[in-house]
C-alpha positions as a Markdown table, in Angstrom:
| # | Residue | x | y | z |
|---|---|---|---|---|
| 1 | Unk | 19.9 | -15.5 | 44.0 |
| 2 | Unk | 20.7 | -16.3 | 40.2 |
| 3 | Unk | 18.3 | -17.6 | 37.4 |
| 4 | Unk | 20.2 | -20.9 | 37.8 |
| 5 | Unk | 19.1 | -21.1 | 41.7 |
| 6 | Unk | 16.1 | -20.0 | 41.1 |
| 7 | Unk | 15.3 | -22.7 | 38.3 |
| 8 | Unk | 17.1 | -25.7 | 40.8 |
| 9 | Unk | 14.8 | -24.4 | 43.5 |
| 10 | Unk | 11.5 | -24.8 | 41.8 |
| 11 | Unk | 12.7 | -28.2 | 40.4 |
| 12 | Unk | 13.7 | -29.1 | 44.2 |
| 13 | Unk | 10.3 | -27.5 | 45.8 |
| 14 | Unk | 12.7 | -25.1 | 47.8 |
| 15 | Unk | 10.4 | -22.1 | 46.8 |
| 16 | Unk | 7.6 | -20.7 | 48.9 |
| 17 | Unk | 4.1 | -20.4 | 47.2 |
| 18 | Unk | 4.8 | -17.0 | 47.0 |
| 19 | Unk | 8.2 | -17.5 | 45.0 |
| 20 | Unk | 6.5 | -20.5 | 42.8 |
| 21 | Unk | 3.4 | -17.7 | 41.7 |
| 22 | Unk | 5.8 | -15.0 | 41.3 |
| 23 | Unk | 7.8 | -17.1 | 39.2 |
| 24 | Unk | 4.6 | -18.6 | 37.4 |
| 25 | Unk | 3.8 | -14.8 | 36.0 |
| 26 | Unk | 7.2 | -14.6 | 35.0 |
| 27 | Unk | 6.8 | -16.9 | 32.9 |
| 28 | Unk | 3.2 | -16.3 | 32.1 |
| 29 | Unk | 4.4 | -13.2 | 31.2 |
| 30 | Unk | 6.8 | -14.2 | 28.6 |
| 31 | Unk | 4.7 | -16.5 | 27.2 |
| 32 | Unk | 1.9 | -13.6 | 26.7 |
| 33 | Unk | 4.9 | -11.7 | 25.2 |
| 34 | Unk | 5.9 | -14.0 | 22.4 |
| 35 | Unk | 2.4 | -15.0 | 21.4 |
| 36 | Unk | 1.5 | -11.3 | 21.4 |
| 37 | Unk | 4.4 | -10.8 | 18.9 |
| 38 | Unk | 3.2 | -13.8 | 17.4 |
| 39 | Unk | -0.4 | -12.4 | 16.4 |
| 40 | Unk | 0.8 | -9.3 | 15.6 |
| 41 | Unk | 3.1 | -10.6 | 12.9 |
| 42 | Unk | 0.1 | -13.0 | 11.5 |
| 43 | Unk | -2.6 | -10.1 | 11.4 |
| 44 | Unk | 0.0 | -7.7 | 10.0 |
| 45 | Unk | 0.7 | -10.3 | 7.4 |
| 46 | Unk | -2.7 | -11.0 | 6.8 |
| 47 | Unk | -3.7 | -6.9 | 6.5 |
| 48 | Unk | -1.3 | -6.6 | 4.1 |
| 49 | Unk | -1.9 | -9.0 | 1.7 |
| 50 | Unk | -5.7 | -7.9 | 1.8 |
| 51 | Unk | -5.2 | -4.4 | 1.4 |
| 52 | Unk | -1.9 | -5.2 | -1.6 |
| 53 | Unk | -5.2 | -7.3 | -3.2 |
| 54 | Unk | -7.7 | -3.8 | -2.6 |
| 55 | Unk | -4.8 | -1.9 | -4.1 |
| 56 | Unk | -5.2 | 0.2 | -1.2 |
| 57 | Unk | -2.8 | 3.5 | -1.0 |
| 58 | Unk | 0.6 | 3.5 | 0.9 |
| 59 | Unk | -1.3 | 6.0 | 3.2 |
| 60 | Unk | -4.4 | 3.7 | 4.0 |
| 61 | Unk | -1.6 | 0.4 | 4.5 |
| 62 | Unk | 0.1 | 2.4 | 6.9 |
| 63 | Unk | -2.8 | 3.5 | 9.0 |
| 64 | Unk | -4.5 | -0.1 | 9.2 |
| 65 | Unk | -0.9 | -1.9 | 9.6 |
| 66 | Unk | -0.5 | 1.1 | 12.6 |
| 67 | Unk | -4.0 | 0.2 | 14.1 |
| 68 | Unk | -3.4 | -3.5 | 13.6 |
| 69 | Unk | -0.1 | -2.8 | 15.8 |
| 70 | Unk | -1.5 | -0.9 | 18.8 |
| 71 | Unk | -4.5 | -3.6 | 18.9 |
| 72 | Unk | -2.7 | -6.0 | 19.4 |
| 73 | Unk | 0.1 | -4.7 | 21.7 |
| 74 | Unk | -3.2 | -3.2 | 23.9 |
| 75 | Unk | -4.7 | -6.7 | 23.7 |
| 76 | Unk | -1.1 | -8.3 | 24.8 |
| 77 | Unk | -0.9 | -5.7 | 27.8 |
| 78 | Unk | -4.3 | -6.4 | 29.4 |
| 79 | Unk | -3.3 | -9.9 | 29.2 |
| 80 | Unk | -0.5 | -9.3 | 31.2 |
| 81 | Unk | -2.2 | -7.2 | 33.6 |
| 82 | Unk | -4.8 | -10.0 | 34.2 |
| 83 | Unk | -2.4 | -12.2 | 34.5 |
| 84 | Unk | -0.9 | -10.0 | 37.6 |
| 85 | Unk | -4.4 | -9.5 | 38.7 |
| 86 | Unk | -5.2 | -5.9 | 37.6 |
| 87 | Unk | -8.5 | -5.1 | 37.4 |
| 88 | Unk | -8.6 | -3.0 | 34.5 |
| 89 | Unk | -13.1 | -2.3 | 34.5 |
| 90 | Unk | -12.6 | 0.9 | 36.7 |
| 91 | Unk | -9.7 | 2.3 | 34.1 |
| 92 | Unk | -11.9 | 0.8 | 31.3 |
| 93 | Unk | -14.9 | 2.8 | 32.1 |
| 94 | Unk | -12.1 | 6.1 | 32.6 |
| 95 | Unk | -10.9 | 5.6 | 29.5 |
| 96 | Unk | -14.7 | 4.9 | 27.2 |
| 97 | Unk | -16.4 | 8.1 | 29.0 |
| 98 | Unk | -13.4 | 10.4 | 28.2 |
| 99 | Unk | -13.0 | 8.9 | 24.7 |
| 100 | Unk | -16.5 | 9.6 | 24.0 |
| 101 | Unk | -16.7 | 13.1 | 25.4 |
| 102 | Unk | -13.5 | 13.8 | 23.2 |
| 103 | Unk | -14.8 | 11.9 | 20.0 |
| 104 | Unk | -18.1 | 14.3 | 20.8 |
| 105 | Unk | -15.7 | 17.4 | 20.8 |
| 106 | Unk | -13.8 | 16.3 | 17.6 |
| 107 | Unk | -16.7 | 14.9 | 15.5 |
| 108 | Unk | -16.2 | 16.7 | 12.3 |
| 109 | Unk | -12.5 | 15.5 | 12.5 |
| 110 | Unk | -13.1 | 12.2 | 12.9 |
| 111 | Unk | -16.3 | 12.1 | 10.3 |
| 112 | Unk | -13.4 | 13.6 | 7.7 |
| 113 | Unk | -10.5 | 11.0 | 9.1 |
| 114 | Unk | -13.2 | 8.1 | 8.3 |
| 115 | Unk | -13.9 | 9.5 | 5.3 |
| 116 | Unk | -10.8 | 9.7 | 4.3 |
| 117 | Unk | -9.7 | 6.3 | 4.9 |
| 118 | Unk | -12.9 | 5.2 | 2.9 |
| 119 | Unk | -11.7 | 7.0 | 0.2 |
| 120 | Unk | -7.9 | 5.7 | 0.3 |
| 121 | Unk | -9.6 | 2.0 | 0.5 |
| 122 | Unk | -12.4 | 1.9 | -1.6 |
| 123 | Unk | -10.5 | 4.5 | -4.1 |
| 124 | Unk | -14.0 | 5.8 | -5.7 |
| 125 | Unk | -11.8 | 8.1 | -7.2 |
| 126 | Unk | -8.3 | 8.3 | -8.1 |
| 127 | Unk | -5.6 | 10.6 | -8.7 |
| 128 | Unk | -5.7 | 12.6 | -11.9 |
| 129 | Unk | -9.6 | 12.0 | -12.3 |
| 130 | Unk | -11.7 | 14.6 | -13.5 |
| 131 | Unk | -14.6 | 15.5 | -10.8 |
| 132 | Unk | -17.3 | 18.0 | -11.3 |
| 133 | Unk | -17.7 | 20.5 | -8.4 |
| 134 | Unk | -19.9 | 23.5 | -7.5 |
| 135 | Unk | -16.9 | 25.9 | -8.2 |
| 136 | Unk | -16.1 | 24.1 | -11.5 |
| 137 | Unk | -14.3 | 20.9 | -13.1 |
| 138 | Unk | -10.9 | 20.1 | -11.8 |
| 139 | Unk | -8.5 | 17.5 | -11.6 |
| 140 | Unk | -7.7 | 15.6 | -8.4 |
| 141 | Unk | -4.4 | 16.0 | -7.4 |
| 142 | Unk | -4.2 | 14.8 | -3.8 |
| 143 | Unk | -6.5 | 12.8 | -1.4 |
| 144 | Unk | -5.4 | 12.9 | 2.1 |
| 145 | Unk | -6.8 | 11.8 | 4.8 |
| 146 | Unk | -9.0 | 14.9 | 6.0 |
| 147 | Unk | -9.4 | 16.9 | 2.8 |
| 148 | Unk | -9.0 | 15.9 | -1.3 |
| 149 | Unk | -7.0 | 18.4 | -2.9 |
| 150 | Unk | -8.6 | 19.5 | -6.6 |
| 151 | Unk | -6.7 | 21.2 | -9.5 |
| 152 | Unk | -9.5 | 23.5 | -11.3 |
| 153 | Unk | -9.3 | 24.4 | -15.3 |
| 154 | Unk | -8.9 | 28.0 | -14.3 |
| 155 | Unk | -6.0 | 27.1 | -12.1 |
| 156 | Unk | -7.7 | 27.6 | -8.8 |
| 157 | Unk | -7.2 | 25.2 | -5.9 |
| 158 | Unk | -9.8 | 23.8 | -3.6 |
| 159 | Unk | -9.8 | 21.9 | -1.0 |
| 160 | Unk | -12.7 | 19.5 | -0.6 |
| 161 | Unk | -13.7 | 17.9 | 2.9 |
| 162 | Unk | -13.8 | 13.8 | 2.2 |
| 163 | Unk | -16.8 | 13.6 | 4.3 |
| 164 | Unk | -18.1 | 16.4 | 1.4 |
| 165 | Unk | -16.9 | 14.0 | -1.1 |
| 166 | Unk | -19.0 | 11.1 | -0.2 |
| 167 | Unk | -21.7 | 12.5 | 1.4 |
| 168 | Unk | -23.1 | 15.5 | -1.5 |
| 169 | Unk | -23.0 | 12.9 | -4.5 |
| 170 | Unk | -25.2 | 15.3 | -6.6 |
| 171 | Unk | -22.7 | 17.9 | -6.6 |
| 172 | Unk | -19.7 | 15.9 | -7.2 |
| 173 | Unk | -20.1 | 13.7 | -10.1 |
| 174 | Unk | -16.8 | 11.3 | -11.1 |
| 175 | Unk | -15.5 | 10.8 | -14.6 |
| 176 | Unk | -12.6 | 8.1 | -14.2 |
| 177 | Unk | -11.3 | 9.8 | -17.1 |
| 178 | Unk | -7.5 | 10.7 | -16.5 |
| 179 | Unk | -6.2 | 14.1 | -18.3 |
């Protein structure tokens, strides 16, 4: 049976209810699919424009335009699956307990990945700003998002943990002062 049979049939009534709901979450389907795209191309849009306002880093636009785009394909798919009556609250439940007990497992990581995109948003510091450290006064030369990478005046290197950065404000004290 063609798509042209298929369509004369449902106009006719020649399709069992079967046929006529199988054929309803076709199309359900592709309507999910296009408005999916849809949101996805408004949020991105509207991410973008916020975060080109912020002056947010290339890093921190690709992260949030990469979250936006998983969101809302995730969002798009349990649509779908509700639409072909998958009851996703067993898988749900799967997915939150073993997303905790890895977030618990991975804490420090993820309190540096936050921190990291805090900094690359909120930019409380920039590159090529002096900072004052326990070791010394250096230059910042690279924030990424687990560590910022500091220049010192007696050529050493160190790597400082963004969650260090934000959270021991008495040790690290910012001149926006560029060398």
């Amino acid at each position: 049976m063609t798509l042209s049979d298929v369509l004369v049939a449902v106009v006719d009534g020649g399709l069992s209810d079967e046929a006529r709901r199988g054929v309803a979450r076709v199309a359900g389907t592709i309507a999910i699919v296009l408005v999916t795209i849809a949101v996805r191309r408004f949020a991105r849009r509207g991410v973008r424009g916020a975060l080109t306002r912020w002056r947010a880093s290339p890093d921190a636009r690709l992260l949030v335009d990469r979250v936006v785009q998983v969101g809302t394909l995730i969002g798009g798919a349990t649509w779908v699956a509700d639409l072909y009556g998958l009851q996703l609250g067993a898988l749900g439940t799967l997915l939150g307990i073993t997303g905790v007990a890895i977030g618990l497992a991975i804490q420090d990581v993820l309190k540096q990945l936050i921190a990291g995109m805090y900094l690359m948003i909120e930019r409380p510091f920039t590159l090529g700003d002096r900072v004052v450290l326990a070791s010394g006064v250096g230059v910042v030369r690279r924030i990424e998002l687990l560590a910022t990478v500091v220049h010192l005046r007696d050529g050493d290197v160190v790597v400082v943990p963004n969650a260090w950065c934000l959270a021991d404000r008495k040790s690290t004290r910012l001149n926006t002062s560029h060398e």
